[in-house]
C-alpha positions as CSV (number, residue, x, y, z in Angstrom):
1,X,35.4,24.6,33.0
2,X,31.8,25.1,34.2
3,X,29.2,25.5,31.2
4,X,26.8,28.2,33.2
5,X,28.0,30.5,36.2
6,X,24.8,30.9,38.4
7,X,24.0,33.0,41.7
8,X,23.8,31.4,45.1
9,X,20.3,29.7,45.1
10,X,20.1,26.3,46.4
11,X,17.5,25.1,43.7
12,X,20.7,25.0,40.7
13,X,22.4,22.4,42.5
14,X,19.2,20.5,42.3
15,X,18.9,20.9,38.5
16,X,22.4,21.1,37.1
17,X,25.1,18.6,37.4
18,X,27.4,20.2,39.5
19,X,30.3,19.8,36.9
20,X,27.8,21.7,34.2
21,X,27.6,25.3,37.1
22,X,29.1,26.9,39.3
23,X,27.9,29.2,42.1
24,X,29.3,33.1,41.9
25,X,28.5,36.4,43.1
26,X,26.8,39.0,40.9
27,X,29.9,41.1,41.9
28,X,31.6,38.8,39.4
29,X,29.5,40.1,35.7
30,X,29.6,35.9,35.3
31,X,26.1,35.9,36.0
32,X,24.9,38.4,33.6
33,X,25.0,36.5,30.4
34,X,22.1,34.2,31.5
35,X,20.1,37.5,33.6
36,X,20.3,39.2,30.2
37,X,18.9,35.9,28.0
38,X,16.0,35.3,31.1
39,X,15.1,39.0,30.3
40,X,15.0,38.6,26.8
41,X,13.2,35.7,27.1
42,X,10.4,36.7,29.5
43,X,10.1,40.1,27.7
44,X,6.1,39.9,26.8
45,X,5.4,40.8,22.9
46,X,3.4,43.6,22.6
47,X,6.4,45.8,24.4
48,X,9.0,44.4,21.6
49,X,6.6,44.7,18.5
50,X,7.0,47.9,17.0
């Protein structure tokens, strides 16, 4: 069982071992885990401080 479900870009197979990901369609909601924690992630303080 993959560890990450990723979109189609070509750069993931570069990065992860291909047993780690595997490649789906947004269609799927697999990918939204990960689009949810890059959000969270690049959110910039002052919009998250109260």
């Amino acid at each position: 069982m993959p560890a990450a479900y990723t979109d189609f870009w070509s750069a993931y197979g570069t990065v992860f071992p291909s047993k780690r990901y595997q490649a789906v369609g947004k269609e799927t909601g697999k990918t939204s885990y990960i689009e949810r924690f890059n959000c969270t992630v690049c959110t910039p303080e002052n919009l998250t401080s109260s």
